[in-house]
Each structure stands twice: as C-alpha cells, then as structure tokens.
Phi, psi and omega in degrees: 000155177270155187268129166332126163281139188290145170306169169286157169275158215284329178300318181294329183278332186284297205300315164309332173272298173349293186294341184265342177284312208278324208286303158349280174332298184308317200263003193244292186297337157304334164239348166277322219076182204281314210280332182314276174014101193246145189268011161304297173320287182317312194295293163341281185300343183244015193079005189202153165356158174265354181300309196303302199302297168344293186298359183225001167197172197271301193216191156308273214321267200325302172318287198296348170294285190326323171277320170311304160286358180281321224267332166290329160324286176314320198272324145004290197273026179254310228277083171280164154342100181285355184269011202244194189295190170288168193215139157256171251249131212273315157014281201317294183103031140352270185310321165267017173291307230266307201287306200238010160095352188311187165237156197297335174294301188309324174288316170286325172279312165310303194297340175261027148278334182257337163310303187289289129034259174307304178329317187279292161003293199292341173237060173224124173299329216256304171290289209335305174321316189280327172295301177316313197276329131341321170291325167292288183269045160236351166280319206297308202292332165317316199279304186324291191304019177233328169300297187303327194226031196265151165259170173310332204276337178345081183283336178300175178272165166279350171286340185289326197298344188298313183287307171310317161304290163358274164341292198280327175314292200281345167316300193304320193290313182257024164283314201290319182291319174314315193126000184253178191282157152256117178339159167301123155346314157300331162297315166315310186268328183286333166313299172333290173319299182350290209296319211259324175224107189274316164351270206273359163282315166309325161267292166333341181249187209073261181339297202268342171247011131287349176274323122018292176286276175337315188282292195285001137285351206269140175288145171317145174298137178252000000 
C-alpha cells in the first residue's frame, strides 16, 4: 500500500501561501499598475485573507519586491549567448512570455508597473537601498555575460561593458513600453556582439549579410 502523504509542515505551507501570493501579485499588478493595485484584490484572487498577506510580507512595496526577485530569477535563462543562435532583447519579457506561458501583454504590463514602482522607490530612503540592490544584481548577470565572452585584448572591466549591456538590452525594453518599435533581433544582437568582440562581430555580421544577399539573387521556385 502507499503510504499517506505527511501533512505539510507550517513552513511548508507559509512558502505555498508566499508563492500563491507572488503569482497572483504578478497578474493584478500587470493590469492594475503598482499604484492601482489593491492587496484586497491580490489577497481575494489568490484565496486567502487579507491577513495572509501581511503575515508574509509588510505592505505592497515588500510584495512587489518580491514579484520582481521572482521575475528576475526567471529572466536568468533569457540572458543567452549573443553569439549563439537569435536572441531577443531579454527586457521585453519575450522570452519569458513564450516560456512560462504568461501573454505578452501581462510581461509588459509588470515593466510598466515597474516603471511606476522605481519612480516612487527612488526617492523613499527606506526603499530606495531594496531598489539599488535589484539593480546590482541585474547589472551583475550583465558583467557574468562580458566575463564569458569579452576578449583579452578588452582594455574596459567587465563591469562597465556589463552597464553597456544593460543599457541597450533595457533601453530596447523601454522603447517597446513608450510605443516604438523594438529593432530586429538581429540588429539587437549584433549591438550585443559588438559590445563584447567588436572584431569577430564584424565578421560574423559580414557573413551573414552575404549570405543574406546570396538568398535574394537565387531564383524563385517556379
């Protein structure tokens, strides 16, 4: 016979309420906005008391922190190889639309959430520290990728080429929330190459746009 599963343990059950919270959070603040947002809503929608929320976190700010390190966790299996196959601009939240099944609006809707969020953040002494330290580590998985693919010959550190990365990945992010276009994934990547071997990005972008030329002489199938 199989043996009954043991209750959950009180930890185990608060980390399942945590996770039911943050999951929640993410779809109410992607469509309310940060400021909107009501933890009535969250609470409701996610089952439980408005009490629960409390007990796992101090207010909205701490919560929405929170969905932020969930959301950065994820975006980790975005930052790829630019040297690898296409990649699109990790920002967008594309990748992790395609992936964890969100819809593409909803990804768009949390950065502009997050947008309102760092306004406010930025100037409350108290957040402001919990903002910076998110920010140190979404430049740091930049500086990992320039460590991996920067060459000898570099004279910048990798942390600045980390901040150039950056810069144009969330730039791209925050073109597409304004209403602009986001460049072709190739052009996104080849900036990328750029940033990191300009050398061998120059040949490799070469390549590809003789090859490129080469496809649009060959005649059409009749």
């Amino acid at each position: 016979m199989s043996r009954d599963r043991e209750p959950l343990s009180r930890q185990e059950r608060q980390k399942q309420t945590r996770d039911a919270l943050i999951t929640v959070a993410r779809g109410v603040f992607a469509e309310d906005g940060y400021h909107a947002a009501s933890l009535d809503r969250i609470a409701r929608e996610a089952g439980f008391s408005k009490g629960a929320v409390y007990s796992n976190f101090h207010g909205k700010a701490e919560l929405f922190l929170a969905v932020m390190d969930a959301n950065l966790e994820m975006a980790d299996a975005d930052l790829a190889s630019p040297f690898a196959d296409e990649i699109h601009p990790s920002s967008t939240g594309q990748n992790i639309a395609e992936r964890e099944g969100f819809p593409l609006e909803a990804t768009q809707g949390f950065a502009l959430a997050t947008l309102e969020f760092v306004s406010s953040a930025a100037r409350d002494e108290k957040l402001a520290p919990l903002l910076q330290k998110r920010l140190e580590a979404v430049l740091e998985r930049y500086t990992r990728l320039a460590n991996q693919f920067r060459t000898s010959e570099e004279t910048l550190p990798a942390e600045e080429i980390g901040k150039l990365l950056a810069g144009l990945d969330q730039g791209i992010g925050l073109i597409l929330l304004s209403g602009g276009a986001t460049p072709d994934p190739a052009i996104f990547q080849s900036g990328m190459r750029r940033l990191l071997n300009p050398v061998s990005a120059s040949t490799k972008d070469a390549q590809s746009y003789r090859l490129a030329c080469a496809r649009a002489e060959e005649p059409a199938d009749r």
